[in-house]
Structure formats: structure tokens, C-alpha cells
C-alpha positions as CSV (number, residue, x, y, z in Angstrom):
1,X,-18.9,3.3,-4.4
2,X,-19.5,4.5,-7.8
3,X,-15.9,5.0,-8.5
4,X,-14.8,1.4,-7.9
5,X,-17.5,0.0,-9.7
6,X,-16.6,2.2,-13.0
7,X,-12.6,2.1,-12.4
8,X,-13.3,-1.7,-12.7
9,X,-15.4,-1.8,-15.2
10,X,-13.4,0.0,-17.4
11,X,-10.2,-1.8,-16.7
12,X,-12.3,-5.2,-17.6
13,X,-13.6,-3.8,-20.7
14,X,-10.7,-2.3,-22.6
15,X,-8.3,-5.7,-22.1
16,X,-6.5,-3.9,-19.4
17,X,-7.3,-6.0,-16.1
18,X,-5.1,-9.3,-16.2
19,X,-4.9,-12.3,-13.7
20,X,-6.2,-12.3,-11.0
21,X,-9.9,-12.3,-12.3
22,X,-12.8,-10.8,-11.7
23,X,-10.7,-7.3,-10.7
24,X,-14.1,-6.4,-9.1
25,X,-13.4,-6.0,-5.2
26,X,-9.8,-6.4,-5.8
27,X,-7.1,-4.0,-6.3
28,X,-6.6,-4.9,-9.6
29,X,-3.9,-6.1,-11.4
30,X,-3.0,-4.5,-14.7
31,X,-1.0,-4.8,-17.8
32,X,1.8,-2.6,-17.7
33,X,2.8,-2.8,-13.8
34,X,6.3,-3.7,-14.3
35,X,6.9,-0.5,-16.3
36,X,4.9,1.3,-13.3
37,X,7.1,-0.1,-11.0
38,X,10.3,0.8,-12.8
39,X,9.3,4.1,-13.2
40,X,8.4,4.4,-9.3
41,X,12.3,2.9,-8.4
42,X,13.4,5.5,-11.0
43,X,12.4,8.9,-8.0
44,X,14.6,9.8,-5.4
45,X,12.0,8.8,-2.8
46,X,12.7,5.0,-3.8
47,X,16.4,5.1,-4.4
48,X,16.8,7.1,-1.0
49,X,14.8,4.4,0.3
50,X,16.2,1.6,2.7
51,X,12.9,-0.2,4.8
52,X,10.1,0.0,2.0
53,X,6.3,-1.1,3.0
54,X,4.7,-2.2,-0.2
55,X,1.2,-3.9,0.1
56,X,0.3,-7.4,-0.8
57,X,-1.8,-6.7,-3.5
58,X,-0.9,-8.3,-7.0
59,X,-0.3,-5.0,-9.0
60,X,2.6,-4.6,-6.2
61,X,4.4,-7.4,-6.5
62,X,7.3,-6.3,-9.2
63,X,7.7,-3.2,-6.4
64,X,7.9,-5.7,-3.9
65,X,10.3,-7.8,-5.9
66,X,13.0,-4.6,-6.9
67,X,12.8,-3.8,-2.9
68,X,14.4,-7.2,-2.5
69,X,16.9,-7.0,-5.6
70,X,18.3,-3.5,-4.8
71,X,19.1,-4.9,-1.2
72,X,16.7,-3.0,0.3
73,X,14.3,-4.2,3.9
74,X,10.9,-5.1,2.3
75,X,8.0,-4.8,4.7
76,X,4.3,-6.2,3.8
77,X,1.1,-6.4,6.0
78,X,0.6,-10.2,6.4
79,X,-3.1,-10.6,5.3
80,X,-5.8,-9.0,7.4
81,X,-2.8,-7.9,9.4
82,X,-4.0,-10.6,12.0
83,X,-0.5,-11.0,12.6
84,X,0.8,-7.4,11.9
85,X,3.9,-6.8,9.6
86,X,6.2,-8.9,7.9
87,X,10.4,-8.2,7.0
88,X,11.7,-9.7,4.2
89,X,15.6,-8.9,3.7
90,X,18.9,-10.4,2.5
91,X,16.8,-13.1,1.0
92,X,18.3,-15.9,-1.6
93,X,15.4,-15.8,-3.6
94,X,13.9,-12.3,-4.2
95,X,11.3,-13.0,-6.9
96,X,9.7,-15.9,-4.5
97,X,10.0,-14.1,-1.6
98,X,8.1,-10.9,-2.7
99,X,5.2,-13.3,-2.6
100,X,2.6,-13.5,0.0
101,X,3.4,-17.1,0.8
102,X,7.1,-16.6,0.1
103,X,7.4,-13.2,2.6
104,X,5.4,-16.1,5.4
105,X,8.6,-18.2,4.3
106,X,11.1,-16.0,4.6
107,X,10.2,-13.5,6.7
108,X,9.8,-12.1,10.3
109,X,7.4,-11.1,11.9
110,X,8.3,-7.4,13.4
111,X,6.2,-4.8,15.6
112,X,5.6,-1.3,14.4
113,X,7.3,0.3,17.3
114,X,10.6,-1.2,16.0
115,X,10.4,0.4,12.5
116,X,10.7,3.3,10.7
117,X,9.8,3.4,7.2
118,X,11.1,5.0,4.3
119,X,8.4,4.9,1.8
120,X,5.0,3.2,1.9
121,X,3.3,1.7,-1.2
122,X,-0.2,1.2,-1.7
123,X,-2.6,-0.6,-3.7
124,X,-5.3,1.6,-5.4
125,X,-8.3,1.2,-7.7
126,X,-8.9,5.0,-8.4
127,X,-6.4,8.0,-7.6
128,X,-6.4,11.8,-8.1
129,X,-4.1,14.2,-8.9
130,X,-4.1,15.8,-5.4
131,X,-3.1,13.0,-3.8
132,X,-6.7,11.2,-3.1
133,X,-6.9,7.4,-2.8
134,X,-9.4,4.9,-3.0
135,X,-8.7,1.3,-2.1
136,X,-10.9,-1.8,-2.6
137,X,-12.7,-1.2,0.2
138,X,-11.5,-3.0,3.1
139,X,-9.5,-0.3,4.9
140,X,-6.7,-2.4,5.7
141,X,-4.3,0.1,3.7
142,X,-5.7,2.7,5.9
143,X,-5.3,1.0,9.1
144,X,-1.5,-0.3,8.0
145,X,-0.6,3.7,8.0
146,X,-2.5,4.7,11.1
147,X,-1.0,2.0,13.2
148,X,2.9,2.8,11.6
149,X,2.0,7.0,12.2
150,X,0.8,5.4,16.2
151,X,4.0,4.0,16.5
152,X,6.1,6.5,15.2
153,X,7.1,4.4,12.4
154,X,5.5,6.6,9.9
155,X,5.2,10.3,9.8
156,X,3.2,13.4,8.0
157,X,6.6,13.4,5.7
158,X,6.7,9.7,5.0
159,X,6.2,9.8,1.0
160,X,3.5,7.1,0.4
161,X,3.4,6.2,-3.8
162,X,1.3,3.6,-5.6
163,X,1.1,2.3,-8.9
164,X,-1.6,2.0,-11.1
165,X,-3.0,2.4,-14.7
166,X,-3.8,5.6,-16.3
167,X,-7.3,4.9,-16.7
168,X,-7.4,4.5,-12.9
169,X,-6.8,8.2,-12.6
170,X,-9.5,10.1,-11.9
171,X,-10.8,13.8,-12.1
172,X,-11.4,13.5,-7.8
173,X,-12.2,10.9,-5.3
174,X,-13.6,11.8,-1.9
175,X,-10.9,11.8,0.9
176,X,-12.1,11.4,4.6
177,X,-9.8,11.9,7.5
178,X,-9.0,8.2,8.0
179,X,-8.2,8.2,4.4
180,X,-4.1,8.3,3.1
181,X,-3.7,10.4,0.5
182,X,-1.0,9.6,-1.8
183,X,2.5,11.6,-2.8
184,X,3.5,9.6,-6.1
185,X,1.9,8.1,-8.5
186,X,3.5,5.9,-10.6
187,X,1.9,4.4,-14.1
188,X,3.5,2.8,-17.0
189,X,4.0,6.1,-19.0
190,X,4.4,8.6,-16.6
191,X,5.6,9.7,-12.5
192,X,3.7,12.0,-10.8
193,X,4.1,14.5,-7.6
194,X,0.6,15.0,-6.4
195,X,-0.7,18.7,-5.2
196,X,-0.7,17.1,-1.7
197,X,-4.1,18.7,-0.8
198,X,-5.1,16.5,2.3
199,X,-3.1,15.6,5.3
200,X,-2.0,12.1,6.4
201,X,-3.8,11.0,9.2
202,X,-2.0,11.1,12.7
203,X,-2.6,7.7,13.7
204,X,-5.7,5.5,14.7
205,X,-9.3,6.8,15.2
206,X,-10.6,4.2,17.4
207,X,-13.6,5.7,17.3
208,X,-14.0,3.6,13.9
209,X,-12.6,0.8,15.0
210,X,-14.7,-2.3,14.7
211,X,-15.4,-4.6,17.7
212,X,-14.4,-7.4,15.0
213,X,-11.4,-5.8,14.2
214,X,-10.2,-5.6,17.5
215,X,-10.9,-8.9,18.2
216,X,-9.4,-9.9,14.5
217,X,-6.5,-8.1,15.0
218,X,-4.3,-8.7,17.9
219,X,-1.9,-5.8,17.2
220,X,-4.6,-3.3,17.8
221,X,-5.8,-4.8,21.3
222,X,-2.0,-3.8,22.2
223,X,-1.8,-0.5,20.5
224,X,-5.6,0.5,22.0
225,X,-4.1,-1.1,25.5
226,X,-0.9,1.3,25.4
227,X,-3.3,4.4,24.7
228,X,-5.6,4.6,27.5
């Protein structure tokens, strides 16, 4: 998509993108996302906040790290979700644990029917001020909400936020029902309520739903199992 491609481009050119490198067909890590994530724990969403989903993705890891400082239940997709959702709480190491490897460490693994989450953080390349989203392209983001909303552990009123540059703001990006649109936006200058244009999705459409996904992903053979 055009989008990425420019939103990546951009961030490359102007000294903005940092570690890890190329940011092309990543969500990419900028300078400036530990002032995003302050500014994100600063909302009532956050601080009301007590089982927090916060992606993997690198720009997301100081989010995932105040979860884990304020005392709060972190929960992260373990990668590819191939084996679903990960807690991290209570842990004696916070900053290590907000990892990917550490959260393997130190976590749990936990099924989505016995959560209910607070807030949900995304990764994005590109957002809009009415709430559109675009990811790297993968869909997992996507899927993570669908299978939380098919388990009742997300729901229409669930605030989802993300942080990300301000150059990663965008006039509009196109939103498709599968897609989550965001509520918050957090950047290093600024927090922002979206207009909230475009409804969460209600939970899977296994109509798009790859065969390789369900064979990747053994959380969705279950989920698709209980549904028919």
C-alpha cells in the first residue's frame, strides 16, 4: 500500500526511524516513543486501566514497560499468536520482562475466554484522525482484537490507543470491516480522542481466514471449533 511505503519513507528520510532497521515492513520504531508513551499513561483510559494488551512491536515497548511499573497485568500476543496470549504481572524485573523474550520468561500463557481487557495498544505505521489504522500488513493486530471481541474479552467500548510519530498521521487511511480503528492516539507532543467514525469489529470473519492460519494458529482451530 501506498501509505506504508510513503509513511516509511518519510520516517527513514528525516532521521526519525531508529533501531530496528530498515523500518520498511515493520512497525517502526521512532525517536520520541518514550514521550508518546508517557503522554498515553497520562489519559484516564490508562490510569483506569488494570489488564493492558500492548503489542510486541518495538515502538511499544516503553508502554509495555510502565504497564509493568504501575503494577498493572501486561498482556502481549506471543509472536504469530501460534501460541495465543501471554501475562506478564508482579514481575521482579519490569524493563526485561516487557521484552518479547523476557514476557516468554516470565510470563503465562492465558486463553482469551479468561480475560477481559482494559485497554488495547496497537502498533501502527499510518493513523487518521477518525480513528483509521494501518498496520504493517500482516493482520495479526487485527486478528488479536477479533479473537478478544469472540471471546468476550474485548468489547465495542474497549478503548484501543497507539503511539506513533506525527509524521505518521495522515489526512485518511482506508478502513475495511476487519480493520480496528483506533480511540487514542498518542505522539510525543500531543494526545488525541479520535472522531470514532468506524466501528470495532464484532469478532472473527472466518470467511478471511487463511487455511495457513488455521493450521498456524492453534487458538483459532478452537475458537472456529466452538462456533459451528
Amino acid at each position: 500500500m501506498e501509505i506504508r511505503r510513503k509513511i516509511w519513507r518519510i520516517l527513514e528520510e528525516t532521521g526519525v526511524a531508529r533501531f530496528p532497521k530498515p523500518v520498511e515492513g515493520r512497525i517502526p520504531n521512532f525517536i520520541g516513543s518514550e514521550k508518546a508513551a508517557e503522554r498515553l499513561c497520562s489519559s484516564r483510559q490508562y490510569r483506569c486501566a488494570e489488564v493492558v494488551l500492548v503489542s510486541p512491536d518495538s515502538p511499544q515497548l516503553p508502554v509495555r514497560q510502565a504497564v509493568l511499573i504501575d503494577g498493572k497485568r501486561l498482556v502481549m500476543a506471543s509472536p504469530r499468536l501460534r501460541i495465543g496470549f501471554i501475562e506478564v504481572s508482579g514481575a521482579v524485573n519490569p524493563r526485561e520482562a516487557a521484552t518479547i523474550g523476557g514476557a516468554m520468561k516470565f510470563g503465562r500463557e492465558i486463553m482469551p475466554w479468561d480475560l477481559k481487557v482494559d485497554l488495547i495498544v496497537e502498533g501502527s505505521v499510518a493513523v487518521d484522525l477518525s480513528g483509521g489504522r494501518i498496520g504493517k500488513g500482516g493482520g495479526f493486530g487485527d486478528l488479536e482484537f477479533a479473537i478478544l471481541r469472540e471471546c468476550g474479552a474485548a468489547e465495542e467500548s474497549t478503548p484501543v490507543a497507539t503511539t506513533v510519530h506525527e509524521l505518521q498521521i495522515v489526512e485518511s487511511v482506508p478502513v475495511e470491516p476487519h480493520d480496528v480503528p483506533v480511540d487514542i492516539i498518542a505522539t510525543p507532543e500531543r494526545l488525541i480522542e479520535t472522531e470514532k467514525k468506524h466501528p470495532k469489529p464484532r469478532g472473527i470473519i472466518w470467511e478471511m481466514v487463511g487455511r495457513n492460519q488455521m493450521e498456524e494458529i492453534p487458538l483459532l482451530r478452537i475458537l472456529h471449533h466452538k462456533s459451528i
